[in-house]
C-alpha positions as CSV (number, residue, x, y, z in Angstrom):
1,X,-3.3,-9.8,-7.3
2,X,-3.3,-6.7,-5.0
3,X,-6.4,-7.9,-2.9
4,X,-5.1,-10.7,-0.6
5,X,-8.4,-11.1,0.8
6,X,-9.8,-14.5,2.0
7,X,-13.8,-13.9,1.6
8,X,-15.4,-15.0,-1.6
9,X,-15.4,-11.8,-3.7
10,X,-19.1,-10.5,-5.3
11,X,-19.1,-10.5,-8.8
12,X,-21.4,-10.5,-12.1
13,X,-24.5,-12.3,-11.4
14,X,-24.5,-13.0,-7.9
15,X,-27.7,-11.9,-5.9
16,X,-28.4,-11.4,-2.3
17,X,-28.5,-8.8,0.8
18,X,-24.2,-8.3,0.0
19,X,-25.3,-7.1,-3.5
20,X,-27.2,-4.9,-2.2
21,X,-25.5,-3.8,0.7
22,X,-23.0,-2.8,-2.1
23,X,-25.4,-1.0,-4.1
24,X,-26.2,1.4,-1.6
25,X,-23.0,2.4,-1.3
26,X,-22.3,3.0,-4.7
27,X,-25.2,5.3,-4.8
28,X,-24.7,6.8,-1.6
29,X,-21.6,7.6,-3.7
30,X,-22.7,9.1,-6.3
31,X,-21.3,6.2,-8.7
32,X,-24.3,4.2,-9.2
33,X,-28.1,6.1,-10.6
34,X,-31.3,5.1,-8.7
35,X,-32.5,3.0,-11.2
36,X,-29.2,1.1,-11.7
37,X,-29.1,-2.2,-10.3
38,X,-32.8,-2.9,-9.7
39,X,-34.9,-0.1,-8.1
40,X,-33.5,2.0,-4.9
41,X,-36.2,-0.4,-2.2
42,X,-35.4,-3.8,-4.5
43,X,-36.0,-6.4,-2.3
44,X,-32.7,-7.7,-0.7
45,X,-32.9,-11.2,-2.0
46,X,-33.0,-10.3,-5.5
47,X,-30.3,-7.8,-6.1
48,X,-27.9,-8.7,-8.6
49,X,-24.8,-7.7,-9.6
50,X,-25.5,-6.8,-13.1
51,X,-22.9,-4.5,-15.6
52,X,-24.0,-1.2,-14.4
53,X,-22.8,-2.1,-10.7
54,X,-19.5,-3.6,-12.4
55,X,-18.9,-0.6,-13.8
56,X,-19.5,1.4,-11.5
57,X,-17.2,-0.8,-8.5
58,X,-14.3,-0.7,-11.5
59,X,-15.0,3.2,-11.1
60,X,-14.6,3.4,-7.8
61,X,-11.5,0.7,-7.4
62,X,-9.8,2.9,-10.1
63,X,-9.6,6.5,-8.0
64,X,-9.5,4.7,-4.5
65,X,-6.2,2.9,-5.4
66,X,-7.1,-0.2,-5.7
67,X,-6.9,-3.7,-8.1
68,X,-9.3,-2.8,-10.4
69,X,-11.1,-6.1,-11.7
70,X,-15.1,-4.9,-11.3
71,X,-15.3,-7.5,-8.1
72,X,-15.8,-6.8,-4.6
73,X,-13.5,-8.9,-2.4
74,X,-12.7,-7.8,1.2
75,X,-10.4,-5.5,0.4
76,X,-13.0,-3.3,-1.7
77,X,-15.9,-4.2,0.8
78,X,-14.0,-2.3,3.4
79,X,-12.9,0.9,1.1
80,X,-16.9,1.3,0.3
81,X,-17.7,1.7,3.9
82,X,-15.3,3.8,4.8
83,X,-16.0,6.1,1.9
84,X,-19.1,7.0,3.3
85,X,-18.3,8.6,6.1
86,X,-17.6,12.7,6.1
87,X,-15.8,14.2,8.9
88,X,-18.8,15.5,11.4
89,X,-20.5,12.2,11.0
90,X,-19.4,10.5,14.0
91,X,-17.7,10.7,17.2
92,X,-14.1,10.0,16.3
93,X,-11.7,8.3,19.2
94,X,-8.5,5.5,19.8
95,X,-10.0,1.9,20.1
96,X,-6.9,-0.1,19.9
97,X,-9.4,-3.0,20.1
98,X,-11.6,-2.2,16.8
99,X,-9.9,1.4,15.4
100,X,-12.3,3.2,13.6
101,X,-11.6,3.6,9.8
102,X,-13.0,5.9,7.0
103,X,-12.3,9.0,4.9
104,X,-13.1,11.2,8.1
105,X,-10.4,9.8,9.2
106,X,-8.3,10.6,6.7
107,X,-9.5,14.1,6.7
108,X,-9.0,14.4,10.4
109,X,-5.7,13.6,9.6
110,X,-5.0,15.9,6.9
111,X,-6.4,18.6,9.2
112,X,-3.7,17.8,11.7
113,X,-0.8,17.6,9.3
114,X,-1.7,20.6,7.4
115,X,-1.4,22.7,10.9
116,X,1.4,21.3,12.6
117,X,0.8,18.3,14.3
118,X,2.0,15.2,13.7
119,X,-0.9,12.7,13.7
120,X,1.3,9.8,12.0
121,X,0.6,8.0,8.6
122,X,-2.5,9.7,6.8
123,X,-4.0,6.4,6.3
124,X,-7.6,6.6,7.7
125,X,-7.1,4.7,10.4
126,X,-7.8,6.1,14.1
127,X,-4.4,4.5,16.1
128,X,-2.6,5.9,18.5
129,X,-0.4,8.4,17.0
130,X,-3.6,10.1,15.7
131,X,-5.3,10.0,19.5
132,X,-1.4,11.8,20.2
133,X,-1.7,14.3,17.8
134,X,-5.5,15.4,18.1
135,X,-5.0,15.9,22.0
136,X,-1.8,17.9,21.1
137,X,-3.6,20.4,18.9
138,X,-6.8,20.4,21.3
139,X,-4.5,21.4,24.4
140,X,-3.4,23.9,22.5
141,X,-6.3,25.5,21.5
142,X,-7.6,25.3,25.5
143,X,-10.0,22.7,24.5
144,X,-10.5,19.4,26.8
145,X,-7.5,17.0,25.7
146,X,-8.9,14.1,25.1
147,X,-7.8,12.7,22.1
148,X,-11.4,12.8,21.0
149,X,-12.9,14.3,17.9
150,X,-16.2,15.8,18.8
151,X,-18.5,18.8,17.6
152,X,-16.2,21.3,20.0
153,X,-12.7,20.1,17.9
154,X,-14.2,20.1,14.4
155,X,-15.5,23.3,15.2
156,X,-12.0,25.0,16.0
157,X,-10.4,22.6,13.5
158,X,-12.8,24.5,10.6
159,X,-11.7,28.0,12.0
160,X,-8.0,27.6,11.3
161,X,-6.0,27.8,8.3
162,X,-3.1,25.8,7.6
163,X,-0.1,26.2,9.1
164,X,2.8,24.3,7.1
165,X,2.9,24.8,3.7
166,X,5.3,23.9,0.9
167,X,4.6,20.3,0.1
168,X,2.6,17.5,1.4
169,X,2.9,18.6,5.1
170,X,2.5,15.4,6.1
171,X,5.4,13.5,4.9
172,X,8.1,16.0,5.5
173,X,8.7,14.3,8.5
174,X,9.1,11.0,7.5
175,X,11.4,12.8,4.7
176,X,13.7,14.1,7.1
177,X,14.0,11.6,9.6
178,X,15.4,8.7,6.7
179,X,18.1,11.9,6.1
180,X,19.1,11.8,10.0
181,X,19.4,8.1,10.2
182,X,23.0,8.1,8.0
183,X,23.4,6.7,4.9
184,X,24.4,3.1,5.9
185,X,22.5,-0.1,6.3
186,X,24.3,-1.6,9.3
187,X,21.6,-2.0,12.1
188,X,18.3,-1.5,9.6
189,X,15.3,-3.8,9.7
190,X,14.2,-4.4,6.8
191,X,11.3,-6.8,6.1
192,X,11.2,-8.7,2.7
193,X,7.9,-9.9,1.7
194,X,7.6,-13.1,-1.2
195,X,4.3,-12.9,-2.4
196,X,1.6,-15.7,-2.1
197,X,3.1,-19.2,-0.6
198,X,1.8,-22.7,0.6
199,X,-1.5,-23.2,-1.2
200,X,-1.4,-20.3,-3.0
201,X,0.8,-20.3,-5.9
202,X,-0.1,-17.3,-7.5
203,X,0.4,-16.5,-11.0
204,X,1.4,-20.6,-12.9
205,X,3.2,-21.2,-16.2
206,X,3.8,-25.1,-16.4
207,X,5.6,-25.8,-13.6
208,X,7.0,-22.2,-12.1
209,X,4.8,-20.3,-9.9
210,X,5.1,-16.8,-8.8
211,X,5.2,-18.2,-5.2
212,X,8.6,-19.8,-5.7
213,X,9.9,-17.1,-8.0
214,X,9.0,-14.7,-5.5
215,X,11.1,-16.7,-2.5
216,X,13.4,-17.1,-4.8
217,X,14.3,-13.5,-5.0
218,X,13.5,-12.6,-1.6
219,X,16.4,-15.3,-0.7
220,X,18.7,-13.7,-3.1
221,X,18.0,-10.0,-1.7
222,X,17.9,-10.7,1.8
223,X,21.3,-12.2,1.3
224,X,22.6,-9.3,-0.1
225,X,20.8,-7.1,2.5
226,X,22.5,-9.1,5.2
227,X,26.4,-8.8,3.8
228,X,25.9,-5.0,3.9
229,X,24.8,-5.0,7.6
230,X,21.5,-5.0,7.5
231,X,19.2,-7.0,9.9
232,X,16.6,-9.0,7.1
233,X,13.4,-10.9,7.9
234,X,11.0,-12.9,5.2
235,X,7.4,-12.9,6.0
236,X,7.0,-16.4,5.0
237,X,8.9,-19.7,3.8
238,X,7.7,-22.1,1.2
239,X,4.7,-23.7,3.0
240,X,3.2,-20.3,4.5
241,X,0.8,-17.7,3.1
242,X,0.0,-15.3,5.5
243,X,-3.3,-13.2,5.3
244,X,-2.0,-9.3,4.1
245,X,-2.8,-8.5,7.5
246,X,-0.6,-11.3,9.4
247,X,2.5,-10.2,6.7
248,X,1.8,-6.3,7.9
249,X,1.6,-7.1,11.6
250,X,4.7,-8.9,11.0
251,X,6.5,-5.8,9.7
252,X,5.5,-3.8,12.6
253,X,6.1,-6.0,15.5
254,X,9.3,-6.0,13.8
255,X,9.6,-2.3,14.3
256,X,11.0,-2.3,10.6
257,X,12.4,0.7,8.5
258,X,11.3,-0.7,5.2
259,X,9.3,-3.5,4.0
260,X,9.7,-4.2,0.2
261,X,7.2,-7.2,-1.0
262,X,7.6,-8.8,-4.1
263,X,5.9,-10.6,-6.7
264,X,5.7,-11.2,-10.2
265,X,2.6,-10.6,-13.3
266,X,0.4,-12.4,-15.2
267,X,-2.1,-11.3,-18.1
268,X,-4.8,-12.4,-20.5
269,X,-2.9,-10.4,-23.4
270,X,0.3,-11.6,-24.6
271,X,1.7,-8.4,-25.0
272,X,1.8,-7.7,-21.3
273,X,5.3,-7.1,-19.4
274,X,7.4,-5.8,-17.5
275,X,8.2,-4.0,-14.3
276,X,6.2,-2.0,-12.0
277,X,6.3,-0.4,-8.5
278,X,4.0,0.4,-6.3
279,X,3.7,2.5,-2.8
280,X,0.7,3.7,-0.4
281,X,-1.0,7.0,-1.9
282,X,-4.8,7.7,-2.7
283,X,-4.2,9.6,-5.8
284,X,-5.7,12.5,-3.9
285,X,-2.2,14.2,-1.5
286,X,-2.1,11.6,0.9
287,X,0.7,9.1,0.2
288,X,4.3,8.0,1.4
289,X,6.6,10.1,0.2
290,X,9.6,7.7,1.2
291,X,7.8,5.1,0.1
292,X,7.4,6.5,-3.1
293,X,11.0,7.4,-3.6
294,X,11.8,3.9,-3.0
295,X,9.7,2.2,-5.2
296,X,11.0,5.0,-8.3
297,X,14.9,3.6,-7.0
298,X,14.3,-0.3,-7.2
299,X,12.1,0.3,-10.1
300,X,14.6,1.8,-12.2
301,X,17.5,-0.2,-10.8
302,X,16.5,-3.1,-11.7
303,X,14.8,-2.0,-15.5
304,X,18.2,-0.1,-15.8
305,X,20.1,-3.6,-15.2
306,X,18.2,-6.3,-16.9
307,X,16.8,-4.2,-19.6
308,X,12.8,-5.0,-18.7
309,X,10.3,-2.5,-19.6
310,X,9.5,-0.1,-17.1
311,X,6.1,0.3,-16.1
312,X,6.3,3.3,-14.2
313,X,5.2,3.5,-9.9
314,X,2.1,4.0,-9.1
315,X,-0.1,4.8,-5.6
316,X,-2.2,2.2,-4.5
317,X,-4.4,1.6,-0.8
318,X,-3.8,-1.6,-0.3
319,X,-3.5,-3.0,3.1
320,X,-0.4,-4.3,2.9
321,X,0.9,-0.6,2.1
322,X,-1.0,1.1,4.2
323,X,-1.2,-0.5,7.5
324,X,2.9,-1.0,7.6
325,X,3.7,1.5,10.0
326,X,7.0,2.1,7.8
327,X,7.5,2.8,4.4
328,X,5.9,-0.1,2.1
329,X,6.6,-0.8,-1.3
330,X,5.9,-3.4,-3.8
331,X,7.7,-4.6,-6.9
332,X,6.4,-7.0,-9.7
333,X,9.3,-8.0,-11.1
334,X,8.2,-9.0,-14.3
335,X,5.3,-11.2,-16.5
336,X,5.6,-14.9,-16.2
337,X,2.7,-14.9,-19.1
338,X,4.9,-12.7,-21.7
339,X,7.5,-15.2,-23.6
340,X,10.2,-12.7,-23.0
341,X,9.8,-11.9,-19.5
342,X,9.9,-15.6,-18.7
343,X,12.7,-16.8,-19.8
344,X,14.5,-13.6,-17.9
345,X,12.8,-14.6,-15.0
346,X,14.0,-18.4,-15.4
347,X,17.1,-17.0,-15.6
348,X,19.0,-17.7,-12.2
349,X,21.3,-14.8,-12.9
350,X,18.8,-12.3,-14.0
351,X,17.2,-13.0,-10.5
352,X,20.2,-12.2,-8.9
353,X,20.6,-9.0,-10.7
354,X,17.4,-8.5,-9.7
355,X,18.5,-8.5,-6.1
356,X,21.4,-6.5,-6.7
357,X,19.2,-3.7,-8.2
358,X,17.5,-3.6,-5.1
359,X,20.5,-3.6,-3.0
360,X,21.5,-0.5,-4.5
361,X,17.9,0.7,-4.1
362,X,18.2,0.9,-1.0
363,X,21.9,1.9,-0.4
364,X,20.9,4.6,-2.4
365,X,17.6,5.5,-0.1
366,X,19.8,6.1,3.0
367,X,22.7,8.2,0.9
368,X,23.0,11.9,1.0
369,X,21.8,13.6,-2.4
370,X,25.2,14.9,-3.2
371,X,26.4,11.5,-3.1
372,X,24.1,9.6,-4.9
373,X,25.2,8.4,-8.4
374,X,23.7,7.4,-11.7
375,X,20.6,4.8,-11.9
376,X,22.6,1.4,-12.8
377,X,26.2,2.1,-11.8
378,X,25.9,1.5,-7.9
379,X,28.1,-1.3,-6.5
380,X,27.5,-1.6,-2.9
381,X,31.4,-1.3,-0.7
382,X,32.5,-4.2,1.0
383,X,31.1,-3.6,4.8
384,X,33.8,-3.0,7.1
């Protein structure tokens, strides 16, 4: 449910040149042996997607962050490719047209962060606050600022230590910035996002859908949102599903300060429920640290109110966390497939304590630490 891709994902037994497009960069990896799905010059035609490379794309979805289901839909397609590349490998530069992505990237900007400059989200993605950042640290250093990572920047990049320590240097900013902005909501963008829409229905018990459910909450929060004086937008209404990256290019043309999208679960086992958050992070340093603080608030605000089981947050890379140029969150608000969770969900009122445990979430974002009560008690004052 994390990979809102529109390709038709590879899976077990399928054959072709994708196959084994996908083979060699599992063992360019390290994650998949030579002899492993056919023989390292199979011909291209007959590569198949046996359990070996299942296991080994399940492997890799698992540490990159992502929906772990053994398939490789867009989503994963693009994560393989840009784990090959090292920082060295290539010429690294701004294309607004076609920005260059890839775990070079991400190292590039890690580089940056750890010594002082601010090279904006560490998200692998070569944009223009990275192109800002690089030529700030190359000027510098008296080297040509171009915004361009060549053999003459790597070179003094590998020379220095860090500079900031104390924390992922990286988000300190974004930290500090959400404390200046005042604990209030009146004049915030925030961007609500109801999972799936128009043909896509998402998870289906009878006749509820997650799609509906999902709207259904968004509604209820962005009401709330909007008494307390903040300015709310919904990426979608009943007969739309945008792509994951129509919803994030939404959120930034909105110039947004939050975008929380929502959704609910389904499961094979019967046993499966409850709530979970997530927010951008590889697993590996690099995450949103707002983002993650957020997701932990409306997490356990709304287990804390309706009594659900909480499934912890956890750090994922999907796009629809990581290209939102604010901080991203998502919340599945529940199982429609467990017996209990449904009939919560089916309950109008639990969905509008739902929304108020988001509400509070995030009051409770934008409030001074000192002034920030318990999990569960927050009422938001009447705006004046």
């Amino acid at each position: 449910m994390g990979n809102d891709s529109r390709m038709q994902p590879l899976g077990p037994g399928d054959r072709g040149p994708a196959v084994a497009d996908v083979h060699a960069a599992l063992r360019s990896l390290g994650l998949l042996a030579p002899g492993d799905g056919g023989a390292e010059e199979e011909p291209l035609g007959q590569a198949e997607y046996d359990p070996s490379t299942e296991l080994a794309v399940r492997h890799f979805q698992q540490v990159r962050g992502l929906s772990v289901d053994g398939r490789v839909g867009e989503e994963t397609y693009r994560a393989l490719s840009e784990a090959r590349w090292s920082l060295g490998d290539r010429l690294l530069h701004h294309d607004p047209e076609r920005p260059i992505r890839g775990d070079d990237v991400t190292n590039l900007q890690e580089r940056l962060h750890e010594l002082g400059y601010d090279a904006g989200p560490v998200d692998g993605v070569f944009g223009a606050e990275t192109e800002i950042g690089l030529g700030a640290f190359q000027r510098d250093y008296g080297l040509t600022s171009d915004g361009t990572c060549g053999p003459a920047t790597l070179r003094a990049l590998r020379q220095l230590g860090r500079k900031v320590t104390g924390g992922r240097p990286q988000l300190l900013r974004q930290s500090a910035s959400f404390v200046e902005s005042g604990p209030h909501l009146i004049g915030r963008r925030i961007v609500i996002d109801p999972g799936h829409g128009g043909g896509d229905p998402g998870f289906v018990v009878g006749e509820t859908t997650e799609a509906d459910l999902a709207l259904d909450l968004a509604s209820r929060i962005e009401g709330r949102l909007a008494a307390a004086g903040a300015t709310v937008y919904l990426t979608r209404g009943r007969d739309q599903n945008p792509t994951a990256a129509e919803r994030t290019a939404f959120a930034n043309d909105a110039r947004a300060d939050l975008f929380l999208s929502l959704h609910v679960d389904g499961h094979p086992s019967e046993h499966a429920r409850g709530v979970a958050g997530y927010y951008y992070g590889t697993g590996s340093g690099a995450s949103s640290t707002v983002g993650e603080q957020f997701a932990n608030l409306a997490r356990r605000e709304v287990v804390a109110r309706t009594g659900m089981l909480d499934l912890g947050s956890h750090p994922m890379t999907w796009d629809l966390l990581r290209m939102t140029r604010m901080p991203a969150v998502r919340i599945d608000c529940g199982y429609l497939s467990h017996p209990v969770d449904r009939l919560l969900l089916l309950d109008a009122r639990l969905r509008s304590t739902v929304a108020s445990g988001v509400l509070a979430a995030v009051q409770r974002l934008f409030l001074p630490a000192e002034a920030d009560p318990p999990t569960g008690t927050f009422v938001l004052p009447s705006k004046v």
